[in-house]
Biopython code that builds the backbone (N, CA, C, O; Angstrom):
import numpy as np
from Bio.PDB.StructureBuilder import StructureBuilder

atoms = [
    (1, "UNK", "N", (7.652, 9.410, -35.506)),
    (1, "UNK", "CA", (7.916, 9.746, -34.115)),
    (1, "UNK", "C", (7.935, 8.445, -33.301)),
    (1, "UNK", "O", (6.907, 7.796, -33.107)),
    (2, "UNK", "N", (8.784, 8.192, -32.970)),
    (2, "UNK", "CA", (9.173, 6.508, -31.905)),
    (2, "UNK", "C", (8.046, 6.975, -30.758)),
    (2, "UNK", "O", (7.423, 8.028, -30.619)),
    (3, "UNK", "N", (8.062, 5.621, -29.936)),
    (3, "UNK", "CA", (7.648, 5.804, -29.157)),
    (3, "UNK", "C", (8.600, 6.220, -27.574)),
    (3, "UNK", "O", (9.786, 6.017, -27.313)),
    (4, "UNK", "N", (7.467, 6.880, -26.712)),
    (4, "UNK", "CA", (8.361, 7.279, -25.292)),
    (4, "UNK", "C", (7.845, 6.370, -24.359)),
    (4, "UNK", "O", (6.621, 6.307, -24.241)),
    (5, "UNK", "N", (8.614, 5.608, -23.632)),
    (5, "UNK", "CA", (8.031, 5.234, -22.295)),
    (5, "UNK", "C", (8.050, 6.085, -21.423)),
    (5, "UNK", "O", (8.954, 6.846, -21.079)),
    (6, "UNK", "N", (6.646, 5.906, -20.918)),
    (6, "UNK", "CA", (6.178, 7.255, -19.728)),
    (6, "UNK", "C", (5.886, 6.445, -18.286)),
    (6, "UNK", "O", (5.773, 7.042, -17.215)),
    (7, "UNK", "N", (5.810, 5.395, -18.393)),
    (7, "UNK", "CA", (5.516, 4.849, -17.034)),
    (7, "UNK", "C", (5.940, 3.554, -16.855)),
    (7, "UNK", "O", (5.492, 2.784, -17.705)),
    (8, "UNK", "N", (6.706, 3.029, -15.971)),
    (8, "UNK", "CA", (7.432, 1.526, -15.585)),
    (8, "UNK", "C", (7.227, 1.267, -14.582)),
    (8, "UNK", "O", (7.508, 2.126, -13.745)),
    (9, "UNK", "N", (6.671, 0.046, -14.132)),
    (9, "UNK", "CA", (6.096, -1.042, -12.677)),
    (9, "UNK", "C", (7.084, -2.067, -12.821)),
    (9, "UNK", "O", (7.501, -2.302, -13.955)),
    (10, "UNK", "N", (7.625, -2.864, -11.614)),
    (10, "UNK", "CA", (8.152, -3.754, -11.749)),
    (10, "UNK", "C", (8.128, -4.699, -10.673)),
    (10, "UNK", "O", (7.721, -3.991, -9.752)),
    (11, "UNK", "N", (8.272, -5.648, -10.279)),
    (11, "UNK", "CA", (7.609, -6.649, -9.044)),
    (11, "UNK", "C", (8.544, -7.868, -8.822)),
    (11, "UNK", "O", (9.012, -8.584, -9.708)),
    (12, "UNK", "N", (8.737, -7.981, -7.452)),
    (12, "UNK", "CA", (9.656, -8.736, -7.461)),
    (12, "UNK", "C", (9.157, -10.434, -7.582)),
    (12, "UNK", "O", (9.921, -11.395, -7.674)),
    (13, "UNK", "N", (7.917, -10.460, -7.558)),
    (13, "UNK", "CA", (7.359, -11.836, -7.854)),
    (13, "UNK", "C", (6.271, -11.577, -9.323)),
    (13, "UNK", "O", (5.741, -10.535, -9.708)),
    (14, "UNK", "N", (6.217, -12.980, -9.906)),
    (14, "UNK", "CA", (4.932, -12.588, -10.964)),
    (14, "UNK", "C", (3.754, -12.719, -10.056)),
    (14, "UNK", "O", (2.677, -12.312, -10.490)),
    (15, "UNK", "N", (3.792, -13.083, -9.201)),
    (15, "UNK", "CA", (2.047, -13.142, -8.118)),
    (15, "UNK", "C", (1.796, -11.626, -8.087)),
    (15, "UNK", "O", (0.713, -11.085, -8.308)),
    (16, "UNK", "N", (3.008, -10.992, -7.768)),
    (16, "UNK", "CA", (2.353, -9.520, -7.306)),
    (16, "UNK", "C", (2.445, -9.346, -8.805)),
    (16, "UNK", "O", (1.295, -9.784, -8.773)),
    (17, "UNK", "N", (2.704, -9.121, -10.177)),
    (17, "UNK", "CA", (2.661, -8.651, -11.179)),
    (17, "UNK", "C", (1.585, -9.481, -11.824)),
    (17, "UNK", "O", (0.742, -8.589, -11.913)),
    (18, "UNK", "N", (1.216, -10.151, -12.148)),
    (18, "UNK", "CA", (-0.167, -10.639, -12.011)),
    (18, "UNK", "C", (-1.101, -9.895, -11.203)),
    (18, "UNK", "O", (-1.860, -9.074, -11.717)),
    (19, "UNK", "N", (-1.087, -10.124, -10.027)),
    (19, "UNK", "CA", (-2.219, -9.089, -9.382)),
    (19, "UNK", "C", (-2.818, -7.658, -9.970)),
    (19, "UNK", "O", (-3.986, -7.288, -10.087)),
    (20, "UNK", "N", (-1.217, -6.811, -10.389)),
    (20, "UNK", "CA", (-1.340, -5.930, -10.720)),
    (20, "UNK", "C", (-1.706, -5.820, -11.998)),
    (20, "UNK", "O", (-2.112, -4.742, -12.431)),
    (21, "UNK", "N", (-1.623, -6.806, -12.692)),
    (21, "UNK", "CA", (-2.404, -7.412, -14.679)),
    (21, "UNK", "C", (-3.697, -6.682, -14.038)),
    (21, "UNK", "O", (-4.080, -5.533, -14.259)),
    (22, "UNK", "N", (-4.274, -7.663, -13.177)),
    (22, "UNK", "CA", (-5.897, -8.136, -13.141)),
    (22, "UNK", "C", (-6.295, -6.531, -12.607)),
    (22, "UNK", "O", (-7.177, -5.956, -13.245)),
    (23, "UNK", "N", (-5.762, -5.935, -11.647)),
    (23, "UNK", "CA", (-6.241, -4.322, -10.959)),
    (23, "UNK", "C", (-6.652, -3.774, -12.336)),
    (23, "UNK", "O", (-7.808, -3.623, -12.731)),
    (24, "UNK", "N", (-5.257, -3.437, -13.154)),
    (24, "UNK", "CA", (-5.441, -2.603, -14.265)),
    (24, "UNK", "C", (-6.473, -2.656, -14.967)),
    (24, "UNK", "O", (-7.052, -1.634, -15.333)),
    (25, "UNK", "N", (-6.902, -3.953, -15.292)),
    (25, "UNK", "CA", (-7.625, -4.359, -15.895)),
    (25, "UNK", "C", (-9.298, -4.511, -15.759)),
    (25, "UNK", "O", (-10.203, -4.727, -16.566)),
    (26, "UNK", "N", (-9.231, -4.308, -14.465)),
    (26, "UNK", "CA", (-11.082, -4.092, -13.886)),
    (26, "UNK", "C", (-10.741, -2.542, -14.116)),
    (26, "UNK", "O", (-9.708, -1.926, -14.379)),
    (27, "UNK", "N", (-12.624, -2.052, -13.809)),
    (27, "UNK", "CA", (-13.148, -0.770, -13.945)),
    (27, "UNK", "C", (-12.238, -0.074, -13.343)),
    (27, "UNK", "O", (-11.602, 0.647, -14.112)),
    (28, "UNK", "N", (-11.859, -0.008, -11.957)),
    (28, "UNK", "CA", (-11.366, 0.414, -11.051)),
    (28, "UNK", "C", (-10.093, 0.913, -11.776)),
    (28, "UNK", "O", (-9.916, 2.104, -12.033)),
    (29, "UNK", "N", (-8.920, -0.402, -12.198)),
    (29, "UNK", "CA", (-7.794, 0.144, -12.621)),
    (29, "UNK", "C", (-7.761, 0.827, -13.985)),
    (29, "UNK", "O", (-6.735, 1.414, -14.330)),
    (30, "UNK", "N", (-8.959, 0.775, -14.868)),
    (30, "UNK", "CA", (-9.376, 1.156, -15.912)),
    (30, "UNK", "C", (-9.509, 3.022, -15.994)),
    (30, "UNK", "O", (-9.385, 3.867, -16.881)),
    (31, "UNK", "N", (-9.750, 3.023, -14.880)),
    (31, "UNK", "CA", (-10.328, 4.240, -14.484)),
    (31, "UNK", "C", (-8.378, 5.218, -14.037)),
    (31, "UNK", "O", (-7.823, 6.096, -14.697)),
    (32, "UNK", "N", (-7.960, 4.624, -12.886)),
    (32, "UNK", "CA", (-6.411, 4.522, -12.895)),
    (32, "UNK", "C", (-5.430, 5.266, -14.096)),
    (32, "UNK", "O", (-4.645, 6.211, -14.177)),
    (33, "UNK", "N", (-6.051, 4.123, -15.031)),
    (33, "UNK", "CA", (-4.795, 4.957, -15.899)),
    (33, "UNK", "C", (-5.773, 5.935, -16.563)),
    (33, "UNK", "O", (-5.425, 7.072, -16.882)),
    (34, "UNK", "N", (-6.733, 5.562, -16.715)),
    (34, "UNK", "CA", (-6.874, 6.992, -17.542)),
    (34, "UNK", "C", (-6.788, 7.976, -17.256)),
    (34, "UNK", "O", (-6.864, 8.812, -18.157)),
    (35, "UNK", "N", (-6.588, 8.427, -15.895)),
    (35, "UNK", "CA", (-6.639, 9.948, -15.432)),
    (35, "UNK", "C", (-5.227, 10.389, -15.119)),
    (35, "UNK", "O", (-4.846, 11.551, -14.976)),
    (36, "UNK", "N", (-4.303, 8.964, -15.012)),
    (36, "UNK", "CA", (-2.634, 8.779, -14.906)),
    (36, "UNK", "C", (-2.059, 9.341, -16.242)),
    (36, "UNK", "O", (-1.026, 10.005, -16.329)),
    (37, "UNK", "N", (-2.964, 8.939, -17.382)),
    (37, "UNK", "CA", (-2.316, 9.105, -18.602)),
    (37, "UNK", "C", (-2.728, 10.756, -19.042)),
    (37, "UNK", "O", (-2.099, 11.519, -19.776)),
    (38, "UNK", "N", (-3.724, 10.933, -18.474)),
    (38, "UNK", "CA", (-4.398, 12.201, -18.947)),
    (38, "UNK", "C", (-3.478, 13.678, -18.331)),
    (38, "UNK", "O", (-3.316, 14.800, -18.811)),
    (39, "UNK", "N", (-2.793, 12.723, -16.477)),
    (39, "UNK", "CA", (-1.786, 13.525, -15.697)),
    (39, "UNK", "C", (-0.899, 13.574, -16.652)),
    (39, "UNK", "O", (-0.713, 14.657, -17.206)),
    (40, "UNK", "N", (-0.450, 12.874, -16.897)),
    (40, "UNK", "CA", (1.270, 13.145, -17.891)),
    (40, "UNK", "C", (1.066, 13.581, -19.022)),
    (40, "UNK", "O", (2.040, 14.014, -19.638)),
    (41, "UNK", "N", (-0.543, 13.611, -19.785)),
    (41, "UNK", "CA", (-0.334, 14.125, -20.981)),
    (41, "UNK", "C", (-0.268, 15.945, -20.822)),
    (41, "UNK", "O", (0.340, 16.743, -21.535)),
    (42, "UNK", "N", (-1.198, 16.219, -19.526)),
    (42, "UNK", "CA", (-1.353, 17.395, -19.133)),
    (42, "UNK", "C", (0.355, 17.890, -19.209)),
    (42, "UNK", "O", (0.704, 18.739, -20.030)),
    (43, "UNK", "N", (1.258, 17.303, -18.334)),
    (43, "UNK", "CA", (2.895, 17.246, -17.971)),
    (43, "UNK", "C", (3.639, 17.496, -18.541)),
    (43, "UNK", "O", (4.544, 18.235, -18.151)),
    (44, "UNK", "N", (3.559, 16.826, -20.084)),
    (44, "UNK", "CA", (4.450, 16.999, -21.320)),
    (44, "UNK", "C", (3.362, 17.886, -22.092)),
    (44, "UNK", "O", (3.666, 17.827, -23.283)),
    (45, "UNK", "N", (2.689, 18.357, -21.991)),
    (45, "UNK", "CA", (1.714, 19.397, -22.982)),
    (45, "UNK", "C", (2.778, 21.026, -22.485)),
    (45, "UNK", "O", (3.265, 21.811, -23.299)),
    (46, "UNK", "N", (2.860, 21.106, -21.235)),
    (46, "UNK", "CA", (3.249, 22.302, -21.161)),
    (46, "UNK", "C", (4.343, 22.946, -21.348)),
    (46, "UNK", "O", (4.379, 24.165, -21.180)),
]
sb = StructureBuilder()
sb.init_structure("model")
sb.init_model(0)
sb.init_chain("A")
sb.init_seg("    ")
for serial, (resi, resn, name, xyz) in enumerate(atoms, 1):
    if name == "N":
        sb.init_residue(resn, " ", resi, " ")
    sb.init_atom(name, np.array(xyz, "f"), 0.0, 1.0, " ", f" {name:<3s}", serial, name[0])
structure = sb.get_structure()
């Protein structure tokens, strides 16, 4: 089974895409996707 892309960010500078590295990446954005990923798994489950 390939894989699906389910979610795409894109930035018109690397400063702001960088920034957005480091968010994801603390507790905070940690927390972010998991309940993002848990939304879409809910999404495609049904």
């Amino acid at each position: 089974m390939p894989f699906e892309l389910i979610h795409f960010e894109e930035f018109e500078t690397r400063s702001q895409a960088r920034n957005r590295e480091k968010y994801l990446k603390s507790g905070a954005g940690k927390e972010f996707l998991r309940k993002a990923i848990k939304g879409i798994h809910d999404v495609i489950s049904k």
